[in-house]
C-alpha positions in Angstrom: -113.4 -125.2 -119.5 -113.4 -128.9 -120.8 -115.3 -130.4 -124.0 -118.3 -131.6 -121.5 -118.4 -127.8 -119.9 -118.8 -126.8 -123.9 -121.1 -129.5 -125.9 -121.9 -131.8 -123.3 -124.8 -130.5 -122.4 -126.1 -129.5 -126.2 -128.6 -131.5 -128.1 -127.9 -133.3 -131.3 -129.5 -130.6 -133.1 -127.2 -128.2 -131.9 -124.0 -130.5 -132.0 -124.9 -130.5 -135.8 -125.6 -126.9 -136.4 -122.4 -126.0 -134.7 -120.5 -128.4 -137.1 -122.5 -127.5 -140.2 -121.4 -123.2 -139.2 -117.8 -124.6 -139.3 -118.3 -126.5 -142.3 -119.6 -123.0 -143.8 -116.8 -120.9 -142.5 -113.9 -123.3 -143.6 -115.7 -123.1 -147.1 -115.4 -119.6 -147.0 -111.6 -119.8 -145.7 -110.8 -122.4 -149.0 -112.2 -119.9 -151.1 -110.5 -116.7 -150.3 -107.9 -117.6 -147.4 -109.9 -116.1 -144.6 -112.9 -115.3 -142.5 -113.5 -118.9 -140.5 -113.3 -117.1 -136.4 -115.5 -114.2 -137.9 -118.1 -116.7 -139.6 -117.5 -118.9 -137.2 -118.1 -116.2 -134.3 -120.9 -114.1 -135.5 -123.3 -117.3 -135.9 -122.4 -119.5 -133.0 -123.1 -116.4 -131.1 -126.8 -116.6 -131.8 -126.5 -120.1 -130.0 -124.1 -119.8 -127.3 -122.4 -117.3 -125.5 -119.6 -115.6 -127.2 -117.3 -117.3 -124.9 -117.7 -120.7 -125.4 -117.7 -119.7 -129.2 -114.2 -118.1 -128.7 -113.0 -121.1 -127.2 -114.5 -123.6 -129.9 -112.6 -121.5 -132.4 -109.0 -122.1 -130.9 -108.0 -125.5 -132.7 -109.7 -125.0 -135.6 -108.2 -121.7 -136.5 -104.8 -122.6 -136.3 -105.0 -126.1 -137.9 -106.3 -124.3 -140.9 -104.1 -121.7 -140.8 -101.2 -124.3 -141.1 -102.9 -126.2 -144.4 -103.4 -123.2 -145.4 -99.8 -122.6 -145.6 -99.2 -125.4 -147.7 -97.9 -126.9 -150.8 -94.5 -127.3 -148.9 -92.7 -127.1 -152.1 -93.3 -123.5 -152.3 -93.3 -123.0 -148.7 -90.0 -121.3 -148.2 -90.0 -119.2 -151.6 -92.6 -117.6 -150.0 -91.4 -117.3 -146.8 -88.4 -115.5 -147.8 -90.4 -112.9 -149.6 -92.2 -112.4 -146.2 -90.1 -113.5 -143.5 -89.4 -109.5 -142.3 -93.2 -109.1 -142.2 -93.3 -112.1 -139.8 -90.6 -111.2 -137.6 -92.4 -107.8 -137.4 -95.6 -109.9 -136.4 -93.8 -111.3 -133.9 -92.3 -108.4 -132.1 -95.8 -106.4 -132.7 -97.4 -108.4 -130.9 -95.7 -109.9 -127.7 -95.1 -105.6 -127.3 -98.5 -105.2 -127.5 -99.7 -108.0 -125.6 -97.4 -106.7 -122.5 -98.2 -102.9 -123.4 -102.5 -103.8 -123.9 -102.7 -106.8 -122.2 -105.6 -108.7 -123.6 -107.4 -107.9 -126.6 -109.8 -105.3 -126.0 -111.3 -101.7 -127.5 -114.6 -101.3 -129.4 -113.3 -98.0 -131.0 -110.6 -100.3 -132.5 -113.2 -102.7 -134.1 -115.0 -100.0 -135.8 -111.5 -98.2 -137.2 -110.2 -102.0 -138.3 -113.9 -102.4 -140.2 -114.0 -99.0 -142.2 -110.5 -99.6 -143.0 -110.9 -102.9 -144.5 -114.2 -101.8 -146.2 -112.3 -99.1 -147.9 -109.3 -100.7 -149.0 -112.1 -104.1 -150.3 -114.1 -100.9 -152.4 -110.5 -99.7 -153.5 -109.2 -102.7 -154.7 -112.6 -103.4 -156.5 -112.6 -100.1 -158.5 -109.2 -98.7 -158.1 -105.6 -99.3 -159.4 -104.0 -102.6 -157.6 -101.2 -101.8 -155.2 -97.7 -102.7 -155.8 -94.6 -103.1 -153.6 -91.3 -102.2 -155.2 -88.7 -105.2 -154.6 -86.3 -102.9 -153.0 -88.8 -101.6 -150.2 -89.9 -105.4 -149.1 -87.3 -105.3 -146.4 -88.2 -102.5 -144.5 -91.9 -102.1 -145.4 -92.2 -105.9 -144.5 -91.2 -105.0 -140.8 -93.3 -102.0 -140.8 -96.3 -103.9 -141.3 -95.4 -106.9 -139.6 -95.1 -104.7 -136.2 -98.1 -102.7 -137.2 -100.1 -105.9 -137.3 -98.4 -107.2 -134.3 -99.9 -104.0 -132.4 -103.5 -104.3 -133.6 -103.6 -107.6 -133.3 -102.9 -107.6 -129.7 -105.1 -104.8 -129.3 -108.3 -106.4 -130.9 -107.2 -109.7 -131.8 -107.8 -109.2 -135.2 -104.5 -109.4 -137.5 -105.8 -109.1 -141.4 -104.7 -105.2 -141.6 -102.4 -104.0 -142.6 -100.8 -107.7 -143.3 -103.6 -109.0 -146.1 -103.4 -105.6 -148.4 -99.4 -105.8 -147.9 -99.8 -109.4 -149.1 -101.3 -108.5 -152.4 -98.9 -105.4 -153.1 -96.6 -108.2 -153.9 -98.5 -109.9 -156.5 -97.8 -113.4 -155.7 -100.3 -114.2 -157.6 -103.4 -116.5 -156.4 -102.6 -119.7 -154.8 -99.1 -117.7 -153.5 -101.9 -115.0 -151.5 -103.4 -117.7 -150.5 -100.7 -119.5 -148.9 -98.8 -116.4 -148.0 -101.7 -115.5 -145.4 -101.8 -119.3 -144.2 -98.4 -118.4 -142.9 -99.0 -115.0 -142.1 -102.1 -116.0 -140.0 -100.3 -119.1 -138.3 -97.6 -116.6 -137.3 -100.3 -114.5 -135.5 -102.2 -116.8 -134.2 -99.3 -118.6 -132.5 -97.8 -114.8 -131.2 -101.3 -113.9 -129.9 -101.6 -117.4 -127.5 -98.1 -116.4 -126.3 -98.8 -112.8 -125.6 -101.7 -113.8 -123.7 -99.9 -116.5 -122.2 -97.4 -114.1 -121.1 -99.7 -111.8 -119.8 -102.1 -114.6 -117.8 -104.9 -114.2 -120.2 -105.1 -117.5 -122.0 -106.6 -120.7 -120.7 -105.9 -124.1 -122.6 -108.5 -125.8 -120.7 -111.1 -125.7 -124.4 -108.9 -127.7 -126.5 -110.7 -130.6 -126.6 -114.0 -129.3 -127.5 -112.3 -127.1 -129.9 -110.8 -130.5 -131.2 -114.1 -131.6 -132.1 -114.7 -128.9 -134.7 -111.8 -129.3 -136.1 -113.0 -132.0 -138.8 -115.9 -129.7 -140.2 -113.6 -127.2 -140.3 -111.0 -129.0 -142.7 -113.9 -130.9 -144.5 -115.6 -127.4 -145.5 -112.3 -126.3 -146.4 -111.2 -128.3 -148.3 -114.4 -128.4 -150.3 -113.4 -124.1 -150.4 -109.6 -125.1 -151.9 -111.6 -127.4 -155.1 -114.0 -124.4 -156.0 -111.0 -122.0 -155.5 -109.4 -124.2 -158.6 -112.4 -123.3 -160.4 -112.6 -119.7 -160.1 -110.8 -117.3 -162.9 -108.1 -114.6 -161.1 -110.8 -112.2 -162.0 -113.6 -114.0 -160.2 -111.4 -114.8 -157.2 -110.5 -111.0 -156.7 -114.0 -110.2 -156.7 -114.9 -112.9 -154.0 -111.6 -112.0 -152.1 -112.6 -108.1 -151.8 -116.3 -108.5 -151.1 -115.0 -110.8 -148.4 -113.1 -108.4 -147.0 -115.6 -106.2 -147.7 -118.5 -107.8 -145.4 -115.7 -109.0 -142.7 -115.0 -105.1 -142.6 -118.6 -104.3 -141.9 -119.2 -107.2 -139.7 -116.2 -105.4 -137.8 -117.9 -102.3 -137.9 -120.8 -103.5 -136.8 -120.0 -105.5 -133.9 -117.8 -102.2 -132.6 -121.0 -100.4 -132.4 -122.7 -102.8 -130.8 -120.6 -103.2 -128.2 
């Protein structure tokens, strides 16, 4: 599928809405660290079919993912507090990918949605999670493989890696950055599961090219309001995120 096979056809009008919804969901992404393919997804789908809207997301997300990961300064402090959770990504997911094969499984959606909903009203009301500096290791490699496994199932990997990520209080901009690498890890271990497995095209990624400037333009318009927000107020809009991304999750399971 080439760039003409995705917007050549489209009118202005919807050339422009398309950017403008990744404008929004890299807004979103600079604020709290995630939610562009599930923004980006759930209203391009009222436009297009969700295929074409997949394939629009491929560039973007990972381009993202990788500013995300930035300052480079503190790039490989923070790696080295996560690095077992990534090699667990890694090894999650190609197992998965040859055990699953492509990501599939309604059921999966829905139990990925309550459970992110629960752990968003948790952190809200309840005590915040902490990770004692002696289990990281091990309980890094546990999640990471745990992650690697659902995300190959349902090609979603926030859970368990984004409520592991803030059991170790990195503090703000250090979450932040810890799931730019955390996602980029994914992301890249997904395309070579599928790869692996005869399930992933390259053919979109020149139209997903062209969404890539909206994408870093709204986010990086999300990064300066971030700056602005108090730890306080930037938990709040990091669980309620989670929060709706878990019922979007939800509902989308049902529906299908």
């Amino acid at each position: 599928m080439s760039a003409n096979d995705l917007l050549g056809a489209g009118t202005p009008a919807l050339l422009a809405a398309t950017a403008a919804v990744f404008v929004l969901a890299g807004v979103v992404k600079g604020v709290v660290g995630l939610g562009l393919p599930t923004i980006s997804m759930a209203m391009l789908a009222l436009v297009m079919a969700p295929a074409q809207a997949a394939a629009l997301l491929i560039v973007p997300s990972l381009i993202t993912n990788l500013w995300q990961a930035r300052p480079w300064p503190t790039l490989m402090r923070v790696l080295r507090r996560i690095a077992t959770l990534q090699a667990g990504v890694c090894v999650g997911t190609l197992a998965g990918a040859a055990w699953f094969g492509a990501p599939a499984g309604h059921w999966a959606s829905v139990c990925l949605g309550i459970a992110l909903v629960a752990y968003a009203g948790w952190g809200l009301f309840g005590m915040p999670p902490a990770v004692p500096a002696r289990h990281e290791g091990a309980l890094g490699v546990m999640m990471g493989v745990t992650t690697g496994l659902i995300t190959a199932a349902t090609g979603v990997f926030v859970i368990p890696t984004v409520p592991y990520l803030q059991a170790l209080n990195l503090g703000k901009d250090g979450l932040i950055q810890a799931m730019g690498i955390s996602f980029t890890v994914s992301t890249v271990a997904l395309a070579a599961g599928l790869w692996l497995n005869g399930s992933y095209s390259p053919g979109a990624a020149g139209a997903s090219a062209l969404m890539l400037p909206p994408a870093l333009a709204g986010m990086a318009l999300g990064q300066w309001l971030r700056g602005r927000l108090s730890a306080r107020a930037f938990k709040q809009c990091f669980m309620v995120s989670l929060a709706l991304l878990g019922a979007y999750q939800v509902a989308q399971g049902l529906a299908g």
